[in-house]
C-alpha positions in Angstrom: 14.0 11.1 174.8 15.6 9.9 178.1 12.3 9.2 179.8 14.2 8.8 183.3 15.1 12.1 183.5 11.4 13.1 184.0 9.7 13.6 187.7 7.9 10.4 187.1 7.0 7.1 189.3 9.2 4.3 187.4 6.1 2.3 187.4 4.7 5.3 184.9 8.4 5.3 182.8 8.3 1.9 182.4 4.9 1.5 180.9 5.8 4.3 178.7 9.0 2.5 177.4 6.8 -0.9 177.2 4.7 1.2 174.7 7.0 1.9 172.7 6.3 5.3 172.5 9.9 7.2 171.4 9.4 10.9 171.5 7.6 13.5 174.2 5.8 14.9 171.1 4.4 11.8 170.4 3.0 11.0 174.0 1.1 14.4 173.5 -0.4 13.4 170.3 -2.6 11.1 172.1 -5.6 11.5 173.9 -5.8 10.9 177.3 -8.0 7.2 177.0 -5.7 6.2 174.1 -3.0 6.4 176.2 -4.6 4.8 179.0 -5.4 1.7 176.4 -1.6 2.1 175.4 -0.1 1.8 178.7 -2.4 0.3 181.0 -1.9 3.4 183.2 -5.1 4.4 185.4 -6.1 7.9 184.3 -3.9 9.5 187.7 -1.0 8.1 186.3 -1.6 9.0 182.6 -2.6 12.8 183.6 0.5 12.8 185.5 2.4 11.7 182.3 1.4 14.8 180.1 2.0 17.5 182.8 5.2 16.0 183.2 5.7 16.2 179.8 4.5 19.4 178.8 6.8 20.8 181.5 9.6 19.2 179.8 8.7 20.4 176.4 7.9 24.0 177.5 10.1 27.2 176.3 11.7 28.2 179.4 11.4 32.0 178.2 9.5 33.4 175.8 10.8 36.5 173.6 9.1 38.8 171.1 10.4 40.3 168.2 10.8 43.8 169.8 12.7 42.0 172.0 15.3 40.6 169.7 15.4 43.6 167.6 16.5 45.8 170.4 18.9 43.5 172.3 21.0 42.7 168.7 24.1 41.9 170.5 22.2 38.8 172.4 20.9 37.7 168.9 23.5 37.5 166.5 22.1 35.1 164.2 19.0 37.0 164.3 20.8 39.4 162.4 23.5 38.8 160.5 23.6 39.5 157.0 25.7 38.3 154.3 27.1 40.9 151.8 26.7 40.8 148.2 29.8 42.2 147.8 28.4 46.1 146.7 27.8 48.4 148.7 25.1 49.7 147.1 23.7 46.3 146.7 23.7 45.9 150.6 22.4 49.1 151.3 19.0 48.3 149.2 19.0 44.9 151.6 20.0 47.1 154.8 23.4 45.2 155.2 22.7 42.2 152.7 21.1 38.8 152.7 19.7 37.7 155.7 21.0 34.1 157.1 18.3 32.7 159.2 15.7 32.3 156.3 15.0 31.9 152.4 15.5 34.4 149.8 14.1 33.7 146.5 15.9 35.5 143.6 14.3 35.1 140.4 14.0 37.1 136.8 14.0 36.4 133.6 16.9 34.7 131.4 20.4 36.5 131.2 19.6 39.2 134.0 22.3 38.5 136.0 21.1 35.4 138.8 24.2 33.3 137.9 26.7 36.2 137.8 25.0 37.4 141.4 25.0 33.7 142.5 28.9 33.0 141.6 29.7 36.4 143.5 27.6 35.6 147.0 29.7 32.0 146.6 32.8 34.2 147.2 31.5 36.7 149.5 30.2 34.2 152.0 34.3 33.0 152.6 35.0 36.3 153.9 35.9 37.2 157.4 32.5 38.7 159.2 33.3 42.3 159.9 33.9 42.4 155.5 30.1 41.0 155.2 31.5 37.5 154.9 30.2 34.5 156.8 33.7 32.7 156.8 32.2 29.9 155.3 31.8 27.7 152.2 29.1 27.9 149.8 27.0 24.9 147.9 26.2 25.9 144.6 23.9 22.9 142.8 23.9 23.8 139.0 20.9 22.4 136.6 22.7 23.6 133.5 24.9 21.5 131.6 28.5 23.0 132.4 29.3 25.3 135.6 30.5 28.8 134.5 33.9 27.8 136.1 36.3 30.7 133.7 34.0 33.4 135.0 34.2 32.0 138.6 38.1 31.7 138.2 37.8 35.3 136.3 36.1 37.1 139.3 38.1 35.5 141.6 41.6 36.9 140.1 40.1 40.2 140.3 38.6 40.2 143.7 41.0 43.0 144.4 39.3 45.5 142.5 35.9 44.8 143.1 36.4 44.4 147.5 37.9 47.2 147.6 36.7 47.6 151.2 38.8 44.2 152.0 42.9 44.6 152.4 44.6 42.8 149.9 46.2 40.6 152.3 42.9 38.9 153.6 42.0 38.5 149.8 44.9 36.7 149.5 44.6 34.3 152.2 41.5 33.1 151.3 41.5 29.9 149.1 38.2 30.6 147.4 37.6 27.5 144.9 38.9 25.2 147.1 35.4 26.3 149.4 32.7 25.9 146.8 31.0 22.5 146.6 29.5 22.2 142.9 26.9 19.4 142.8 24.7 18.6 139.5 21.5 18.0 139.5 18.1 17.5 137.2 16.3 20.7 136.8 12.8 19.6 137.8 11.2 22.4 136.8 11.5 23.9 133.1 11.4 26.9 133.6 12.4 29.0 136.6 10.2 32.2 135.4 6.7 31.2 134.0 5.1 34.0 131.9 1.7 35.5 133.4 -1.4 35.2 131.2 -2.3 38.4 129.2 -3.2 41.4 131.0 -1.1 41.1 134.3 1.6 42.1 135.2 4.6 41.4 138.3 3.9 44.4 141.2 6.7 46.8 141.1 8.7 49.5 138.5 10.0 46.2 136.8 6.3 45.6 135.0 7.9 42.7 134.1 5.0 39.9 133.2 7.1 37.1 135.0 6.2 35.1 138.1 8.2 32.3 140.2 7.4 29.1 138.8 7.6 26.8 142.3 3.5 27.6 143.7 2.4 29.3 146.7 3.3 26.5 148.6 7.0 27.5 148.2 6.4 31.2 148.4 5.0 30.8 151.8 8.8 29.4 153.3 10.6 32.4 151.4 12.0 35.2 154.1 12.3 37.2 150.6 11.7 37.6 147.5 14.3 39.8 144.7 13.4 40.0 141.6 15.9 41.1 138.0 15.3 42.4 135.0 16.8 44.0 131.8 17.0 47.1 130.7 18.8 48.2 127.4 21.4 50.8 127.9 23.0 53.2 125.7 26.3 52.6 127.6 27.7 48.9 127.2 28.6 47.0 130.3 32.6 46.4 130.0 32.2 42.5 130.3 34.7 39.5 129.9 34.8 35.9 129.0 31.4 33.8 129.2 29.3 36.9 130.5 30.7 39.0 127.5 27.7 37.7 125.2 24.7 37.8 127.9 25.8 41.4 129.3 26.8 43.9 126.8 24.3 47.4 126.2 22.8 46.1 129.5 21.6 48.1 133.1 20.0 45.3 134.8 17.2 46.4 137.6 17.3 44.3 141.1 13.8 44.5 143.0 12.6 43.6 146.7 9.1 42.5 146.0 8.8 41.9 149.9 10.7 40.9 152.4 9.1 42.0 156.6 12.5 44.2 156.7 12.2 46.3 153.8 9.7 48.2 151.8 8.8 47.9 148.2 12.1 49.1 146.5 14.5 48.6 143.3 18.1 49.7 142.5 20.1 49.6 138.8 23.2 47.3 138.9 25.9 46.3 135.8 27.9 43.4 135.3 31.6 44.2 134.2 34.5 41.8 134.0 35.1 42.7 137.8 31.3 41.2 139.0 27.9 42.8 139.8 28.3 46.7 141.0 25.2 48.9 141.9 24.7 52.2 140.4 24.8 54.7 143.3 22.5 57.3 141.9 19.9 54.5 140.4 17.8 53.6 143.7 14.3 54.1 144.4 10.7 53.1 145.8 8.7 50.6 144.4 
């Protein structure tokens, strides 16, 4: 912090500096007599110090939520969302993913989390007014190889599944060369832990499956989604590595909570073009 641009005496600056105390927040995690013994100040000059301080460190406005949600176009951040790249997807999550926190997605193995991951990697590069962020994406992969033919695969046929995008943005965006793979150990074995006997996850999935991280994670998440399998009489019409993982297959995507959205699920299928909701498969928790 630039201590001389506080309303201080430079006799009250310098002992500060002398101290060798860096930050504002640290001056106020003192007492009062410890920062007396600190900085030889008399107690004038050391009460002096934390107003001054304080008034520095002090919100110059203070907003409420009602606030932001009603004055969207001074908040942008506050609510942008970031398409999955469905439109019945986004219209479970009101518009998509929000960017200004955490959502956890989580469900048991082969229900779709890569195959929603790879998609949201490509969505995120488009323009904002197609759901897009016009950004790259980081995608850090604990499994031994990166499904790189089905990322190539769903990004040939982009054309058919963004539909809502013209083909000539589609083709202007260089989408591998905006996806930053990084390896790493996967420190936890399993991403799903399995419930001990007579519980069960809250919601139509009754799926006996809980995030594996501890509550200390689930209080950061924004929100939490949840997948699941359900065996189908129709078989998905799936390609290349998802071929094995999503045939005879509805899958089940479910807001456990989220301070937006209620308790609510809706049916998606995986097909050689990506992940598409089923329109007349949405309901309440």
């Amino acid at each position: 912090m630039d201590w001389d641009q506080l309303d201080l005496n430079p006799k009250v600056i310098a002992a500060v500096k002398k101290a060798r105390i860096k930050s504002a927040e640290d001056i106020l995690k003192f007492s009062g007599p410890d920062l007396q013994r600190l900085t030889k100040l008399s107690n004038v000059d050391v009460q002096h110090l934390l107003v001054a301080v304080s008034a520095a460190l002090q919100k110059p406005n203070v907003l409420t939520v009602f606030q932001m949600y009603h004055e969207k176009a001074c908040f942008v951040a506050q609510h942008r969302r970031l398409s999955l790249g469905c439109s019945v997807l986004d219209s479970l999550l009101r518009g998509g993913l929000p960017v200004t926190g955490i959502t956890e997605l989580g469900g048991e193995s082969a229900a779709g989390k890569t195959q929603i991951a790879i998609q949201l990697c490509l969505s995120v590069q488009y323009p904002c007014r197609y759901g897009g962020l016009e950004a790259g994406a980081v995608y850090i992969c604990t499994e031994d190889v990166f499904p790189n033919k089905r990322l190539q695969q769903l990004i040939g046929l982009q054309h058919k599944l963004r539909t809502d995008v013209p083909l000539e943005v589609i083709k202007q965006r260089k989408f591998g060369d905006n996806i930053f793979i990084e390896h790493a150990a996967d420190i936890v074995t399993d991403a799903v832990d399995n419930m001990s006997a007579g519980q069960s996850h809250v919601g139509i999935l009754n799926k006996k499956v809980s995030p594996a991280l501890g509550i200390t994670w689930s209080n950061q998440l924004l929100m939490r989604l949840m997948v699941a399998r359900t065996r189908s009489s129709e078989p998905d019409e799936c390609a290349g590595e998802a071929s094995q993982s999503c045939s005879g297959v509805v899958r089940t995507l479910e807001v456990v909570f989220a301070p937006h959205l209620p308790q609510s699920f809706c049916c998606y299928t995986i097909n050689v073009e990506g992940v598409k909701g089923v329109e007349d498969k949405v309901g309440m928790s």
